[in-house]
Structure formats: structure tokens, C-alpha cells
C-alpha positions in Angstrom: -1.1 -10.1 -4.6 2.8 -11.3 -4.0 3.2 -9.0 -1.0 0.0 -10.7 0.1 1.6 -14.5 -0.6 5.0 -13.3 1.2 3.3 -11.9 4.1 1.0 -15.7 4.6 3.6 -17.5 3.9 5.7 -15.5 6.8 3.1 -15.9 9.3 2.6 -19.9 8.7 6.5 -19.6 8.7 6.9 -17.9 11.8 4.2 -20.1 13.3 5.5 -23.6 12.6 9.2 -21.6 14.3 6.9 -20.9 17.4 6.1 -24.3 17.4 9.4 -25.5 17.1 10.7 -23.6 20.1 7.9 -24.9 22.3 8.9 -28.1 21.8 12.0 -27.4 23.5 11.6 -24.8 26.4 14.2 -24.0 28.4 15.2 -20.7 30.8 17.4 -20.1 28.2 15.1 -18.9 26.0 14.7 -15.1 28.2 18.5 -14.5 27.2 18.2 -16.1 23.3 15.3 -14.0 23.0 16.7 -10.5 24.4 20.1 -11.6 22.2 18.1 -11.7 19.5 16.5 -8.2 20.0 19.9 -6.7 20.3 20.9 -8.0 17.1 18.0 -6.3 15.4 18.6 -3.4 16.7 22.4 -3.4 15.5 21.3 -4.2 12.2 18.9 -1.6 12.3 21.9 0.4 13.3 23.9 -0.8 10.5 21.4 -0.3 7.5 21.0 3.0 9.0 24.3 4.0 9.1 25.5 2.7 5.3 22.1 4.1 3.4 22.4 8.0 5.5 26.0 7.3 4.4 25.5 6.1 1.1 25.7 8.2 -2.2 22.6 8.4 -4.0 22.7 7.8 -8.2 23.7 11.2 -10.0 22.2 11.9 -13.2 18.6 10.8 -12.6 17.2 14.1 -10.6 17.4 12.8 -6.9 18.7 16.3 -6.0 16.0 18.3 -7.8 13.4 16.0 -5.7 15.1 16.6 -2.1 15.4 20.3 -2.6 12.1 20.4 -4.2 10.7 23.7 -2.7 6.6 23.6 -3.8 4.1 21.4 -2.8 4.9 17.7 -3.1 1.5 16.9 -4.5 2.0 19.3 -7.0 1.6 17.7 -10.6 5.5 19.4 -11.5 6.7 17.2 -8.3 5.1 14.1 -8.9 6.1 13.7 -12.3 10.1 14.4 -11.6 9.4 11.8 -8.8 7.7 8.9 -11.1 10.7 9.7 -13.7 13.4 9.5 -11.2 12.0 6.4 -9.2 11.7 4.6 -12.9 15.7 5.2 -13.6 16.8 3.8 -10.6 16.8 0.3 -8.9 14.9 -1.0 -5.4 18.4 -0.7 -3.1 18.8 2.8 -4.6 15.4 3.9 -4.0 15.8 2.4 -0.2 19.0 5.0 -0.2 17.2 8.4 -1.8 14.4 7.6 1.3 16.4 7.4 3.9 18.5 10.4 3.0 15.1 12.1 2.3 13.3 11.5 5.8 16.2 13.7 7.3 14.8 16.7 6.4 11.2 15.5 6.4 11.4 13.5 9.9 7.0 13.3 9.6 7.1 11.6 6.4 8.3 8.5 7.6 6.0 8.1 10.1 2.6 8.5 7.9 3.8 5.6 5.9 1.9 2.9 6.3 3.3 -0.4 7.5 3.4 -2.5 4.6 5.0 0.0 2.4 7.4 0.5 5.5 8.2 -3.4 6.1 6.8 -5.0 2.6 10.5 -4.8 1.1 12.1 -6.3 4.2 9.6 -9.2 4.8 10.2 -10.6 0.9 14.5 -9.9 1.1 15.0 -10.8 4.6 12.4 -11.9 6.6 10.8 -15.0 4.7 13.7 -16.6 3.4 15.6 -16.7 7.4 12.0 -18.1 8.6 12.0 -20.4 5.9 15.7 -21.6 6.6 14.5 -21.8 10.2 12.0 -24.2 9.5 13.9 -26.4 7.2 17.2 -26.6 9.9 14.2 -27.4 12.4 13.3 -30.2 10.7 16.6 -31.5 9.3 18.2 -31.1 12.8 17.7 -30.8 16.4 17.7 -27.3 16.9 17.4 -26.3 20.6 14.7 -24.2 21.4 16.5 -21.6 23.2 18.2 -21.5 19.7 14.7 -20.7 17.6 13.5 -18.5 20.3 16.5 -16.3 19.7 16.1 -16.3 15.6 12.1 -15.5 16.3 12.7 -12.5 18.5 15.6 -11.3 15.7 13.0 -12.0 13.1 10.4 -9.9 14.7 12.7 -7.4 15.5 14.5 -7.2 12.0 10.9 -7.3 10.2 9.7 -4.3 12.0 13.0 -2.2 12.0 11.9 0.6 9.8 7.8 0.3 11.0 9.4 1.1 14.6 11.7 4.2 12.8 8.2 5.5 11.8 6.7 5.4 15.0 9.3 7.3 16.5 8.0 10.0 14.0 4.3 10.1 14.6 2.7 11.3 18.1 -0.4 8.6 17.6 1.0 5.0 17.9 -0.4 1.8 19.2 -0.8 1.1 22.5 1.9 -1.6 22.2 4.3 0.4 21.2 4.0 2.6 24.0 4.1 -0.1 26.2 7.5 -1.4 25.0 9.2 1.9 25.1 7.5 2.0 29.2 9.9 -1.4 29.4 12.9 -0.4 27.2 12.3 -2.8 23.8 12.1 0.2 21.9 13.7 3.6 22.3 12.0 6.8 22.7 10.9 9.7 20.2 13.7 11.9 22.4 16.4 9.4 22.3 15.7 9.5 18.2 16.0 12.9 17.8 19.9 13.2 19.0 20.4 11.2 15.5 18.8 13.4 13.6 20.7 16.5 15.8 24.0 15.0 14.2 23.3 12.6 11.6 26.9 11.4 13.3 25.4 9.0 16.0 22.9 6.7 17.7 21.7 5.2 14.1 19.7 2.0 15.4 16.0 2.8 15.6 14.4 -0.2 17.4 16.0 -0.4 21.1 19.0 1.6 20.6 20.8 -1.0 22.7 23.9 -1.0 20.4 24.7 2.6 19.9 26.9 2.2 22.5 28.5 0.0 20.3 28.2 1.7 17.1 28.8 5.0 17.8 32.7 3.9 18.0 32.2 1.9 14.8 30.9 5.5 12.8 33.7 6.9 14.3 36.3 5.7 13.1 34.5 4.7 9.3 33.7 8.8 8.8 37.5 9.1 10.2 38.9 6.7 7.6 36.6 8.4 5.0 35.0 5.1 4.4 31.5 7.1 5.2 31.9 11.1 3.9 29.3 14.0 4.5 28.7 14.2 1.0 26.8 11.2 0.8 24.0 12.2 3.2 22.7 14.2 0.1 22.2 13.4 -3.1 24.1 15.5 -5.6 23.5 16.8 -9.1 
């Protein structure tokens, strides 16, 4: 019922934004809008790179779960994994599934969307809209200005449904289309992340692994982000 509240309130949110950029259109608006996609993507990128990176809680049986050999619908499995989930917290649970689509690549993409964006749209998403709106109407935001927060928005909401579609073979016809125009990357472009797990971490465009792939560098280098995170450990 709250997910349902957060998700209402986003698009009445996101629709009084639309509004507020109308009012105001401009040419600038193509460049604030295709700004704002980059920055998604590098904060796809980002969150990517710190939760692979991350280590995950010892103590609590997230290593038992990720080299669980039998069948993950097993009663044995889904017991450790209701014990396990209970010990830790939301951010930490974000971190053991990231880690844990590595090795299980389909996973991700069978999700459906709201367990893929619901955690996003209430920590991210809906409060930026909702300071959107209120600078809109306390100031004179320019609309090239609100076009460029929408597109990062829409972009930032639908980071990790976009990772999952680069996992799945049936997607939307939308989907497809953007990858025909470059807005979103390609299943192939993907995969040379998961050959490494050392580059190309942002999921939506991939625009700013150029970028980023310097950035890893020299945080592994500096040991800031170390292999033995990518795993959780007993």
C-alpha cells in the first residue's frame, strides 16, 4: 500500500515537473535533457561500482547463500535466505544482490519492475521530484533547468529496471528502440562488465565508462575498492 502511495505521488510529482518545464521552453532543453541522462548513467555507474565493491556483513550466512549449490527453491535454501535477509539492513541487502547477480546474470532480469525500482523511487526518486516542485514554485526555475532534473529523474528511477533488461532476451519494444538510438546500452556492451567485474559499471547508456573506468582504476590501485569485496565471506 506505501509503495503504491510513493509510486502516485511520484507520477503527480513528475507531472506537475512536466508542467513546469513547459512553461518555459527553450532549445535548451535537448542539451539539459541529454545532461541529465548522462548523469544517470554515472550514477548508475557509481552505485554499481561501490555495492560490486562493497563487503557484504560476515556472520549472518551471505556466503552459504551465494555458494549455495541445490535448488534455490529448495525448502533448506529458502529458509537460510529468510534468516539471513532478517539479520541484515535494506543497504546491505541492496549489496548481497548485486554481488549475487554476478554469478546468476538471469536472475536480475526476471525481477519484476517494482521490486527492481520500488527501493529507489521511495529513497531517491520522490523526494528530488518533490524538491523540484517546491523550488518551482518558490522560484523561477528555467525550464531548460527542470527538463534536465526530469530526464535525470527518469533515468535515475529506472537504473537497475534497465540492468535487468540487459539480462533478459524479451523486453519491451521501447527498450529496444532506445538501444537502436543509443539511450541505453546493449546486452553485448554489458557483458565486458561482467567479463572483468573491473570496468564499464553504468548500466543505462554507458555514456560515462569512459569516464569511470579511470576513476576504478586508480580506487582498486589505492585499495580503496579490493577483490575481496566482490564476495561475501564467512
Amino acid at each position: 500500500m506505501l509503495m503504491r502511495l510513493a509510486i502516485f505521488a511520484l507520477i503527480l510529482s513528475g507531472l506537475a515537473n512536466l508542467g513546469f518545464a513547459a512553461a518555459s521552453p527553450s532549445l535548451w532543453m535537448i542539451p539539459a535533457a541529454l545532461g541529465g541522462w548522462y548523469a544517470a548513467d554515472m550514477i548508475s555507474g557509481i552505485v554499481h561500482m561501490v555495492m560490486d565493491y562493497h563487503p557484504a556483513r560476515l556472520g549472518v550466512g551471505l556466503d552459504r547463500l551465494y555458494f549455495y549449490t541445490g535448488s534455490r527453491e529448495s525448502d533448506e535454501y529458502v529458509g537460510m535466505f529468510r534468516a539471513s535477509m532478517a539479520r541484515i539492513n535494506p543497504f546491505e541487502r541492496l549489496v548481497y544482490d548485486f554481488k549475487n547477480h554476478h554469478p546468476r546474470p538471469d536472475a536480475l532480469g526476471r525481477r519484476t519492475m517494482l521490486r527492481q525500482i520500488g527501493s529507489t523511487i521511495v529513497a531517491g526518486s520522490l523526494p528530488l521530484s518533490l524538491l523540484l516542485n517546491a523550488a518551482c514554485l518558490l522560484w523561477p526555475v528555467p525550464g531548460w533547468a527542470v527538463a534536465g532534473t526530469l530526464s535525470l529523474l527518469i533515468g535515475g528511477t529506472f537504473a537497475q529496471y534497465f540492468h535487468g533488461t540487459l539480462h533478459r532476451a524479451d523486453n519491451p519494444w521501447i527498450i529496444n528502440a532506445m538501444r537502436k538510438i543509443g539511450l541505453l546500452m546493449t546486452p553485448a556492451a554489458h557483458q565486458l562488465h561482467h567479463d572483468t567485474l573491473r570496468r564499464d559499471f553504468a548500466t543505462n547508456s554507458g555514456w560515462s565508462n569512459a569516464l569511470l573506468n579511470p576513476v576504478f582504476r586508480l580506487a582498486h590501485a589505492r585499495g580503496w575498492l579490493t577483490d575481496a569485496g566482490l564476495e561475501p565471506q564467512g
